[in-house]
N, CA, C and O atoms as a DFTB+ gen file, in Angstrom:
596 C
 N C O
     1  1      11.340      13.589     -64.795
     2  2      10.115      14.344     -64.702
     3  2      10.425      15.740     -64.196
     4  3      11.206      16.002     -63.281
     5  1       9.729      16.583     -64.890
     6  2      10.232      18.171     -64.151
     7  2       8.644      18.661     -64.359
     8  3       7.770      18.079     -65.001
     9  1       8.545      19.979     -63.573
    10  2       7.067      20.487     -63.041
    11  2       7.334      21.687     -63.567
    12  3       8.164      22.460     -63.089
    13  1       6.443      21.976     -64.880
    14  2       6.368      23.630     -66.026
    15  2       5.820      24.596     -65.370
    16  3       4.783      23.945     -65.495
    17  1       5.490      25.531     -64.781
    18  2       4.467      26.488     -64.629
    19  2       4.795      27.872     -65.493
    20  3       5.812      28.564     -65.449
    21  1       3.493      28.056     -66.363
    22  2       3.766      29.267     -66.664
    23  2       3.317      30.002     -67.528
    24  3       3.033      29.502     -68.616
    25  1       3.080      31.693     -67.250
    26  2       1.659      32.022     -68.089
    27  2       1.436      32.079     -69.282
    28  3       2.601      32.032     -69.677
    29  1       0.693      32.160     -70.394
    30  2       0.601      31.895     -71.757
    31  2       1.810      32.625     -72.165
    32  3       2.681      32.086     -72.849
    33  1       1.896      34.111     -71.668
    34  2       2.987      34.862     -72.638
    35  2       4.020      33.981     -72.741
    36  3       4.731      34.002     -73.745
    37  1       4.234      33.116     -71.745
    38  2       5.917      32.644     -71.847
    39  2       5.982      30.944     -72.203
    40  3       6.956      30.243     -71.929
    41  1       5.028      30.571     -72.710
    42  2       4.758      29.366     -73.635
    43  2       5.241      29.693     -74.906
    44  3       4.873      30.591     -75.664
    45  1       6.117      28.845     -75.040
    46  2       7.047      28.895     -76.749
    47  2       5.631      28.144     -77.377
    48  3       4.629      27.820     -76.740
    49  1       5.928      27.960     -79.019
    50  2       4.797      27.894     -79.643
    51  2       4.221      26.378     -79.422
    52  3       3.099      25.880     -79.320
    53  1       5.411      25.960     -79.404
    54  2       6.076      23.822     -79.375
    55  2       5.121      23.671     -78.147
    56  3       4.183      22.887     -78.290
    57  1       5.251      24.347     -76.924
    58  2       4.398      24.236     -75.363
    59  2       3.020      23.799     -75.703
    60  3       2.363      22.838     -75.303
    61  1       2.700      24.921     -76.696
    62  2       1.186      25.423     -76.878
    63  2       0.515      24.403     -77.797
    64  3      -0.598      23.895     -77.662
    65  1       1.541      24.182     -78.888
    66  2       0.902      23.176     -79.636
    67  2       0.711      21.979     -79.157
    68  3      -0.149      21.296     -79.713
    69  1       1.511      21.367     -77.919
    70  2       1.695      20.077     -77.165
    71  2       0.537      19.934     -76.671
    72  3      -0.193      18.943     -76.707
    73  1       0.292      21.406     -75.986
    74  2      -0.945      21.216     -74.913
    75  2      -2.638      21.286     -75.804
    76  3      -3.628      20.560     -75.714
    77  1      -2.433      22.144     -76.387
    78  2      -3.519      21.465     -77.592
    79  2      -3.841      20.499     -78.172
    80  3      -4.944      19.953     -78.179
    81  1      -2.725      20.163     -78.804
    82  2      -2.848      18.536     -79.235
    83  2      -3.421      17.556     -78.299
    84  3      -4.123      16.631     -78.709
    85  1      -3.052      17.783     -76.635
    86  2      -3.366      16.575     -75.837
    87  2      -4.853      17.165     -75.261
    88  3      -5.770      16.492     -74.789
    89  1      -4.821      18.041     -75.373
    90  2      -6.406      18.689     -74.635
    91  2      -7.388      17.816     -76.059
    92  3      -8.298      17.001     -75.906
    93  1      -6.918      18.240     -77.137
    94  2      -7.737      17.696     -78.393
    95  2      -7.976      16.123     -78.280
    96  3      -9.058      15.567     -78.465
    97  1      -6.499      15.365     -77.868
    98  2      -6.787      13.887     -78.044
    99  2      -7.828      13.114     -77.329
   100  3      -8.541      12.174     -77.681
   101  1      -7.648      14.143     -75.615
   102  2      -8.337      13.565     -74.931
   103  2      -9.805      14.096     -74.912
   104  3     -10.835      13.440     -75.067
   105  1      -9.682      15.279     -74.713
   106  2     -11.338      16.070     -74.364
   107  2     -11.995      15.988     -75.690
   108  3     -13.053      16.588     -75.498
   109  1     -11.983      15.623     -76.835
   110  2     -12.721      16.042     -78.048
   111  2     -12.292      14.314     -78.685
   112  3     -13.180      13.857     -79.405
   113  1     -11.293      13.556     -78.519
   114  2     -11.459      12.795     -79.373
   115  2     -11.810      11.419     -78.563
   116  3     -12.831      10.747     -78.715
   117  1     -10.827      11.180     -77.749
   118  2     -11.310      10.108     -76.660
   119  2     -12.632      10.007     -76.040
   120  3     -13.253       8.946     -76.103
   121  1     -13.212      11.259     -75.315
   122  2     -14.014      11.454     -75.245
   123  2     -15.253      11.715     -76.049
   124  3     -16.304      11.821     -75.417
   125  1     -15.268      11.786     -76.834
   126  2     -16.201      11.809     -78.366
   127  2     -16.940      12.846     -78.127
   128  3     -18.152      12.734     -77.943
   129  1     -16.123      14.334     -78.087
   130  2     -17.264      15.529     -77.301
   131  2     -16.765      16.405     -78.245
   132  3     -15.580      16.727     -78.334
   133  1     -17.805      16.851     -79.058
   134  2     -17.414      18.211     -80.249
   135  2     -17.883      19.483     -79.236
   136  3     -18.995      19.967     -79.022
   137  1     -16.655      19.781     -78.752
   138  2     -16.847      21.459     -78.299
   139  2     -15.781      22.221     -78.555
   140  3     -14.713      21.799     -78.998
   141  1     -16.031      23.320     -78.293
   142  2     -14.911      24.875     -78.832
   143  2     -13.664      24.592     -77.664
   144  3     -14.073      25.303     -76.746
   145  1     -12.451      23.999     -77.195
   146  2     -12.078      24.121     -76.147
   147  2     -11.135      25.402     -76.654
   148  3     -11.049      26.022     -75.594
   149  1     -10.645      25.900     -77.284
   150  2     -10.137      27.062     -77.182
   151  2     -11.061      28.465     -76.678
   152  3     -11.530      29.047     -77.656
   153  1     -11.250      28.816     -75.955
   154  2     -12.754      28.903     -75.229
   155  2     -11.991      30.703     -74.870
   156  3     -12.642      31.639     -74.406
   157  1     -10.893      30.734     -75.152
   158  2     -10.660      32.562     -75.374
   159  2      -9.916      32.681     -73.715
   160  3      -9.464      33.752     -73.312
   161  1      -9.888      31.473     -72.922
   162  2      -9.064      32.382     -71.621
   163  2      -7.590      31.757     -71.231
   164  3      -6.789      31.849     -70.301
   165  1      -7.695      31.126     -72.381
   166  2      -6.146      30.707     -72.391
   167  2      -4.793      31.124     -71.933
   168  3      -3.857      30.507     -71.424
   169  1      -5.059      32.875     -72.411
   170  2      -3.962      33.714     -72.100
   171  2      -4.525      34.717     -70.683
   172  3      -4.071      35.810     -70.344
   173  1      -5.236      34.219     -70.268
   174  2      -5.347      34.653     -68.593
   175  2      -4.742      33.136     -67.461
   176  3      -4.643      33.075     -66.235
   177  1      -4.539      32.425     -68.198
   178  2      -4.311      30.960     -67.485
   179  2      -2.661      31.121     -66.604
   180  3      -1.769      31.965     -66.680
   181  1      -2.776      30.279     -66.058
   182  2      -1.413      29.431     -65.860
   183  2      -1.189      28.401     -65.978
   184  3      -2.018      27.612     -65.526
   185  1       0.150      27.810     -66.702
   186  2      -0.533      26.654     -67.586
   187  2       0.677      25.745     -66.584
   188  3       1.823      26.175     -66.450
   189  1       0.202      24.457     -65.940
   190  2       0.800      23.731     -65.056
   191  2       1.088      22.374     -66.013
   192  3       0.206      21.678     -66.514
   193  1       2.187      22.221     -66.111
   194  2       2.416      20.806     -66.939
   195  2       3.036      19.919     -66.243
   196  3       3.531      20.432     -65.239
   197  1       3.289      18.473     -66.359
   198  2       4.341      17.893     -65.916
   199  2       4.669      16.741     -67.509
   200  3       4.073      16.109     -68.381
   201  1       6.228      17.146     -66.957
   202  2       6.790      17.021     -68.672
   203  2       7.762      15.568     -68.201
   204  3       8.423      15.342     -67.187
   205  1       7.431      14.558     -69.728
   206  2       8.474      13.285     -69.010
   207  2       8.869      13.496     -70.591
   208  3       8.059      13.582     -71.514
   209  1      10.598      13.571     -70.710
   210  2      11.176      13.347     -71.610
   211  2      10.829      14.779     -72.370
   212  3      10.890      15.891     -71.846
   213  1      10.502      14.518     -73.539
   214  2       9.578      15.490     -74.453
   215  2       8.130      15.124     -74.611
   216  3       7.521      15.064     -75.679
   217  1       7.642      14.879     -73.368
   218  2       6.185      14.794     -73.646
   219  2       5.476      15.550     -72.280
   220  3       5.742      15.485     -71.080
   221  1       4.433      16.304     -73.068
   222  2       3.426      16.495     -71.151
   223  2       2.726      14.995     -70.723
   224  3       2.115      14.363     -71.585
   225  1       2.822      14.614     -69.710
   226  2       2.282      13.589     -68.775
   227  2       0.864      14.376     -68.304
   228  3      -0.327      14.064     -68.311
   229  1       1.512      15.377     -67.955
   230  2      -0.309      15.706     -67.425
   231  2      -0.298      16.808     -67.150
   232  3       0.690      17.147     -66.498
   233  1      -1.599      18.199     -67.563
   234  2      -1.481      19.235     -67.631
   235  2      -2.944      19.750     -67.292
   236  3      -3.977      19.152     -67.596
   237  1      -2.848      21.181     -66.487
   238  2      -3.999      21.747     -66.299
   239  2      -3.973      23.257     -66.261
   240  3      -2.840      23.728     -66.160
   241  1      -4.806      23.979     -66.311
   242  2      -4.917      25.244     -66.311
   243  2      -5.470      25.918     -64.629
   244  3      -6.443      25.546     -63.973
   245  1      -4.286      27.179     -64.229
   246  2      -5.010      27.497     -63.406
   247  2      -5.224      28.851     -63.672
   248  3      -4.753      29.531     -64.584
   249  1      -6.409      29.343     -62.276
   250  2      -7.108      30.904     -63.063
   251  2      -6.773      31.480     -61.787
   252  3      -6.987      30.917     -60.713
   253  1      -6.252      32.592     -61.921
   254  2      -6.866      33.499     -60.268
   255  2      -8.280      33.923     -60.263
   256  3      -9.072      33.744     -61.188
   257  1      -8.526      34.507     -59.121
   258  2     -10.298      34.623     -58.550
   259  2     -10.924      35.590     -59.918
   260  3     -10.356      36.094     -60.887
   261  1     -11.914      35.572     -59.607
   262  2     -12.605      36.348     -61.199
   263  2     -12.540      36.275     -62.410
   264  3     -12.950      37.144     -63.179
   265  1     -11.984      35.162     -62.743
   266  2     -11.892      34.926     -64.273
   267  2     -12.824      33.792     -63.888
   268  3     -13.737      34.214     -63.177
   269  1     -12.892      32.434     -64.138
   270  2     -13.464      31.709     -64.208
   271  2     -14.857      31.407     -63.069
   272  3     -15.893      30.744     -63.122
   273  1     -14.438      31.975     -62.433
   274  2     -15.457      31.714     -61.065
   275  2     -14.921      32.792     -59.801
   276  3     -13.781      33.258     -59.806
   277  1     -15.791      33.057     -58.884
   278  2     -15.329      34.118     -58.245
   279  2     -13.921      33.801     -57.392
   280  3     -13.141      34.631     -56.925
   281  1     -13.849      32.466     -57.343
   282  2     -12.403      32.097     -56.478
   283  2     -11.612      31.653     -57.704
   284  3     -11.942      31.717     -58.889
   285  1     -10.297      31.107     -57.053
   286  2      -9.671      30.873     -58.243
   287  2      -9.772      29.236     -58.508
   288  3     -10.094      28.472     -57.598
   289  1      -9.449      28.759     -59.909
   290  2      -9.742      28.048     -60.379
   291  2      -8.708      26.940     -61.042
   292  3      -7.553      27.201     -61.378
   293  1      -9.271      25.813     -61.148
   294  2      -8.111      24.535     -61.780
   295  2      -8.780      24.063     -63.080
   296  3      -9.509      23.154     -62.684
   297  1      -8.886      24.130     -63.934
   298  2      -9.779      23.469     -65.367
   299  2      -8.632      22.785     -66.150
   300  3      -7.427      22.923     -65.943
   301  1      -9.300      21.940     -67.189
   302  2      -8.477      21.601     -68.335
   303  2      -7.583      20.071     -68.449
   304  3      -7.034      19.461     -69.367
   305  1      -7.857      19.769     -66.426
   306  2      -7.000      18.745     -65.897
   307  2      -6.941      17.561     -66.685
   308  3      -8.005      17.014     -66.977
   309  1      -5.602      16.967     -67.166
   310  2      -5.865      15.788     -68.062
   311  2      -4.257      15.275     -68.162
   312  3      -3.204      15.851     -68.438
   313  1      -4.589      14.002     -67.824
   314  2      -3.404      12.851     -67.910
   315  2      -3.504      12.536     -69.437
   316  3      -4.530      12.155     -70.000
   317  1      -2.405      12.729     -69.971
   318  2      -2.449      11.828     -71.486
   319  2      -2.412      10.431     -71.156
   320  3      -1.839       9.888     -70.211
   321  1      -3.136       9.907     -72.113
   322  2      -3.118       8.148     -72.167
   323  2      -1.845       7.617     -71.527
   324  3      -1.706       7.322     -70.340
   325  1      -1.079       7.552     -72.342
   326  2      -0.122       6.676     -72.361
   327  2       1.088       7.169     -70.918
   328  3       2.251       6.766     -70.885
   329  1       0.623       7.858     -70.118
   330  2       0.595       7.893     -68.832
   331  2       0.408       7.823     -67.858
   332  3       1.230       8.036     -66.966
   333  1      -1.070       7.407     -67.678
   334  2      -1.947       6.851     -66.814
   335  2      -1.582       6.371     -66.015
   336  3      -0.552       5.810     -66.388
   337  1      -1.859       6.077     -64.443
   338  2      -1.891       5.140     -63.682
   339  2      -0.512       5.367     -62.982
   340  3      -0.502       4.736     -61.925
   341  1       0.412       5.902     -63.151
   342  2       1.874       6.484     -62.388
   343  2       2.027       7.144     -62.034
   344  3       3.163       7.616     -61.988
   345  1       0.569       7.913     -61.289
   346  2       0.444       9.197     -60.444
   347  2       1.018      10.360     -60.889
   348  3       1.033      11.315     -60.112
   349  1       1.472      10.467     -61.938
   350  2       0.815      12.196     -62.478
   351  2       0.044      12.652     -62.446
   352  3       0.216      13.871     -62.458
   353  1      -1.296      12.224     -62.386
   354  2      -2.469      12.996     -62.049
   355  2      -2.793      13.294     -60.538
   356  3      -3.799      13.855     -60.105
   357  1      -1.716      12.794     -59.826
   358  2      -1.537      13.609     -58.486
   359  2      -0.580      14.446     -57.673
   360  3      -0.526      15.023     -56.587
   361  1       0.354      14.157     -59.053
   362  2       1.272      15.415     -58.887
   363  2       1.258      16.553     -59.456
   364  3       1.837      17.631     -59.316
   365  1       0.274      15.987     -60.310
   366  2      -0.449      17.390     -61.004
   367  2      -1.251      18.587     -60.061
   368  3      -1.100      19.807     -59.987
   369  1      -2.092      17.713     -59.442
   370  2      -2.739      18.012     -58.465
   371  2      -2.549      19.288     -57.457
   372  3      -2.982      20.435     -57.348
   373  1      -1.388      18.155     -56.593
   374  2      -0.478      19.081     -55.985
   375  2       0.164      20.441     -56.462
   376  3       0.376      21.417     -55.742
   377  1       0.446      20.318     -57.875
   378  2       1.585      21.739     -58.255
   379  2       0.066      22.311     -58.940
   380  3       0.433      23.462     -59.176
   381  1      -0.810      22.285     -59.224
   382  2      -1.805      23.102     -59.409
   383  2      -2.393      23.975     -58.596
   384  3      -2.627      25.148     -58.887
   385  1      -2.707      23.318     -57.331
   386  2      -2.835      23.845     -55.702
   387  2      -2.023      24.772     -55.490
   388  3      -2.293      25.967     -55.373
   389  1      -0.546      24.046     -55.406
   390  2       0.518      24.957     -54.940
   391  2       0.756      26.409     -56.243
   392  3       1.505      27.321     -55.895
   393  1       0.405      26.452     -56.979
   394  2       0.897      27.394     -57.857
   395  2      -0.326      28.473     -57.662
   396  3      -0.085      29.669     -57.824
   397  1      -1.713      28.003     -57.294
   398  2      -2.716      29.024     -56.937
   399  2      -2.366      29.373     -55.690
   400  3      -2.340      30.589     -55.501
   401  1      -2.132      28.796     -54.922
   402  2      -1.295      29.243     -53.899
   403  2      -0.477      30.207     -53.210
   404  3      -0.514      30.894     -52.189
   405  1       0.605      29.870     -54.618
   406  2       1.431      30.917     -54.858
   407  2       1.391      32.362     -54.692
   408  3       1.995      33.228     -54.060
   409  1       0.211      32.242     -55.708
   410  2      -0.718      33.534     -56.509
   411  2      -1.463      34.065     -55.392
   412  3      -2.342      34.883     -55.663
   413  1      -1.251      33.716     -54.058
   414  2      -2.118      34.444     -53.061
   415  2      -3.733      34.131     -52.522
   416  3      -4.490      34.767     -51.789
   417  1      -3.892      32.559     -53.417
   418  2      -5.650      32.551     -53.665
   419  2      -5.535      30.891     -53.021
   420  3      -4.775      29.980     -53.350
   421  1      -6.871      30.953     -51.740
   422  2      -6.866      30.326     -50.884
   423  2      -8.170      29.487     -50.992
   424  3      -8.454      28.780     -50.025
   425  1      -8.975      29.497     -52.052
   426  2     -10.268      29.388     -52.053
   427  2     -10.419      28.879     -54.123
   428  3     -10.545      29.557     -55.143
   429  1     -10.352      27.952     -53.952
   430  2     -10.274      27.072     -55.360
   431  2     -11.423      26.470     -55.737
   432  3     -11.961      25.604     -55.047
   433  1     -12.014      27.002     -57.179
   434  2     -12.896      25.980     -57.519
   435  2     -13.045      25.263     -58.010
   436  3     -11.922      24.794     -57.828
   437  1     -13.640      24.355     -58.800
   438  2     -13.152      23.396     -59.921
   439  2     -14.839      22.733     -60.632
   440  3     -15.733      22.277     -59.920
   441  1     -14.892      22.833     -61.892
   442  2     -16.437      21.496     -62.029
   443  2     -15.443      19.933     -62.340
   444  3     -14.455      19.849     -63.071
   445  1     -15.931      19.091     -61.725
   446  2     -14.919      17.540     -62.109
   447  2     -16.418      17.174     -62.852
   448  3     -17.565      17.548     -62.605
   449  1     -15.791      16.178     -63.974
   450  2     -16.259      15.496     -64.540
   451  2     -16.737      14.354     -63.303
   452  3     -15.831      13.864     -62.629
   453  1     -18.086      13.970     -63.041
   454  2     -18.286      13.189     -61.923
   455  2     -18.278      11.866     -61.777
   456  3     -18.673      11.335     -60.739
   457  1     -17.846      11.225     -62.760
   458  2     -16.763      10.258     -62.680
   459  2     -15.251      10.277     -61.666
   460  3     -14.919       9.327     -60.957
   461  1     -14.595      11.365     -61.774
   462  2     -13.854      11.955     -61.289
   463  2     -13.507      12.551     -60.013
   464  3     -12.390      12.940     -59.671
   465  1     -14.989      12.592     -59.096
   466  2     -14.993      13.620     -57.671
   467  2     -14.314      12.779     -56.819
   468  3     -14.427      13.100     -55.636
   469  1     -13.700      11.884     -57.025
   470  2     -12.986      10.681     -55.898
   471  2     -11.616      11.431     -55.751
   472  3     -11.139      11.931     -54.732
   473  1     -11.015      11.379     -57.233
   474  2      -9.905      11.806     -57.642
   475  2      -9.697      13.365     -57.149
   476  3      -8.517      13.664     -56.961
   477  1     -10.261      13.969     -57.012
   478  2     -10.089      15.391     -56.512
   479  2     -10.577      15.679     -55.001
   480  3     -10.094      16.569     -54.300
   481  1     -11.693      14.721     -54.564
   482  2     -11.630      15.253     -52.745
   483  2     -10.222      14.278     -52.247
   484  3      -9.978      14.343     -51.042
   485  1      -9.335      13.431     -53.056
   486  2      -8.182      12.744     -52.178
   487  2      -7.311      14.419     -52.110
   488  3      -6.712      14.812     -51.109
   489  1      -7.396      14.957     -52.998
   490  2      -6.590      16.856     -52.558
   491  2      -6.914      17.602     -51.793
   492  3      -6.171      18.547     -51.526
   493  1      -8.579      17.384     -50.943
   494  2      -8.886      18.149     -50.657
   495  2      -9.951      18.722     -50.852
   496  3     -10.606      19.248     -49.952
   497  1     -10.286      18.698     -52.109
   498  2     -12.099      18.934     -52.770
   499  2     -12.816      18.632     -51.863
   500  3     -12.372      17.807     -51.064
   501  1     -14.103      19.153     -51.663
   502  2     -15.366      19.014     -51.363
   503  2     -16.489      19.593     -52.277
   504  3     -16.637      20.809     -52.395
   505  1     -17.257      18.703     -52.905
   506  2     -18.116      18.538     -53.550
   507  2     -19.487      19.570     -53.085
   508  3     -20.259      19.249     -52.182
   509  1     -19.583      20.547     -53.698
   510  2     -20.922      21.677     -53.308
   511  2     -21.865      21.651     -54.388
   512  3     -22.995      21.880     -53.957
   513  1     -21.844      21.518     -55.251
   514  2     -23.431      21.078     -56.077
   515  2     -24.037      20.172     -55.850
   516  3     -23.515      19.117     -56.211
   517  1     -25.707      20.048     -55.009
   518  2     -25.881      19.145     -54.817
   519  2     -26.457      17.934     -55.973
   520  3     -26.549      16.739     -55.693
   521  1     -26.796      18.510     -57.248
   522  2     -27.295      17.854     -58.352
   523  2     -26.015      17.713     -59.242
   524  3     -25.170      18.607     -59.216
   525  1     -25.867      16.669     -59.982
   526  2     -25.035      17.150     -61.080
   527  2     -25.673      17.681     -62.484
   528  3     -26.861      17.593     -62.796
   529  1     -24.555      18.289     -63.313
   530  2     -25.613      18.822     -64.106
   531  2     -24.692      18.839     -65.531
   532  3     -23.491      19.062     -65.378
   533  1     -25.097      18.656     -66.647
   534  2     -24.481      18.459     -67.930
   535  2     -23.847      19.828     -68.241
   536  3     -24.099      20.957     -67.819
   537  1     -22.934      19.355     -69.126
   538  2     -21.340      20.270     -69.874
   539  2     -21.126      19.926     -70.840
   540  3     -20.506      18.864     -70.783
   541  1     -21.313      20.271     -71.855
   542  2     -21.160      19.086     -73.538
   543  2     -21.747      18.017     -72.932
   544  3     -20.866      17.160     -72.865
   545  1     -22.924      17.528     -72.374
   546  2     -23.738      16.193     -71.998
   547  2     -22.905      15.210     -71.663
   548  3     -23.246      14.075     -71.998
   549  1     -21.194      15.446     -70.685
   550  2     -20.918      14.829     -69.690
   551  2     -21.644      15.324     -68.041
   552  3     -21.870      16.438     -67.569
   553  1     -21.811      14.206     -67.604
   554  2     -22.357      14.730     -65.924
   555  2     -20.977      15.694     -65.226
   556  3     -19.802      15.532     -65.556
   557  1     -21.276      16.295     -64.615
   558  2     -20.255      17.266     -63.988
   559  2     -20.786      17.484     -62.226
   560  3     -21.865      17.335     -61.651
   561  1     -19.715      17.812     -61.885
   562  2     -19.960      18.166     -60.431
   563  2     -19.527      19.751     -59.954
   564  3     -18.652      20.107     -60.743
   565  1     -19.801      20.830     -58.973
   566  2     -18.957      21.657     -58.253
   567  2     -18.456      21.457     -57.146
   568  3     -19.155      21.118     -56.191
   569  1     -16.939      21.655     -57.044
   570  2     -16.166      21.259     -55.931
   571  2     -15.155      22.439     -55.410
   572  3     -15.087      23.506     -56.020
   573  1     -14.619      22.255     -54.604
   574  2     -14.503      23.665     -54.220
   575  2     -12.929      22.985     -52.891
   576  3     -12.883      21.835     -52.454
   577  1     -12.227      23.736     -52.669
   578  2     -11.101      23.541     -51.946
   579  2     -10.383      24.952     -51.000
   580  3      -9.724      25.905     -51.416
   581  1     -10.768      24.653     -49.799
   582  2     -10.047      25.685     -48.619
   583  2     -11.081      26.540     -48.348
   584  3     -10.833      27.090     -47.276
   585  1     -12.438      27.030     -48.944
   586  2     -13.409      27.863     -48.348
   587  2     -13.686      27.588     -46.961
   588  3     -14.322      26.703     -46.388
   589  1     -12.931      28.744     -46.527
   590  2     -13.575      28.806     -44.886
   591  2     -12.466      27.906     -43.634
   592  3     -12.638      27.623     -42.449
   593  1     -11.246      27.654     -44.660
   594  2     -10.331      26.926     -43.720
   595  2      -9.374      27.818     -43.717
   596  3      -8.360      27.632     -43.045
């Protein structure tokens, strides 16, 4: 297992198509949700992977403050199937954190699918919307990490 970080410019094409393909399998086909996910901020991202063999295990996008939300941001988060359950999705976690981090930004936001808000306050999240509210007509939550610590 090795931990990718890195911004669109420096994604070979093979990266890009990987991470598409699995954003597609899961967010649009598993999920049975017809939306645009190429959504145009791709190449403001940092793209956090964790790679087993020749495959991503689990990958997410992070933003610095003002692109996605006024703090900076984690979107896109997604374990491929056939990885599940062997904690990549919490080592994902971790190097997502740590790579906004990096970047100087102390104050993270995130919407979780609210199925999901378990999985993200074990990092640290705290949940600030008090309603949830639809996204392609999954329930969603706002959660938020380090404001004010």
């Amino acid at each position: 297992m090795k931990v990718v970080v890195k911004p669109f410019d420096a994604l070979s094409v093979k990266e890009l198509y990987d991470i598409i393909q699995l954003r597609v399998e899961v967010f649009i086909l598993e999920q049975t949700c017809l939306y645009q996910d190429l959504d145009g901020n791709d190449d403001k991202a940092y793209h956090v992977q964790i790679v087993e063999g020749d495959d991503i295990a689990a990958y997410a996008r992070v933003f610095r403050s003002g692109i996605k939300y006024p703090a900076a941001s984690i979107g896109r988060v997604i374990t491929s199937p056939k990885y599940r359950g062997k904690g990549y999705g919490d080592i994902l976690m971790k190097e997502s954190i740590r790579c906004a981090e990096e970047l100087g930004e102390t104050h993270i936001m995130l919407s979780s699918q609210s199925y999901a808000q378990e999985f993200y306050a074990r990092h640290g999240f705290k949940r600030t919307s008090r309603e949830s509210y639809l996204e392609d007509d999954i329930p969603h939550v706002e959660m938020e990490y380090g404001r004010g610590e």
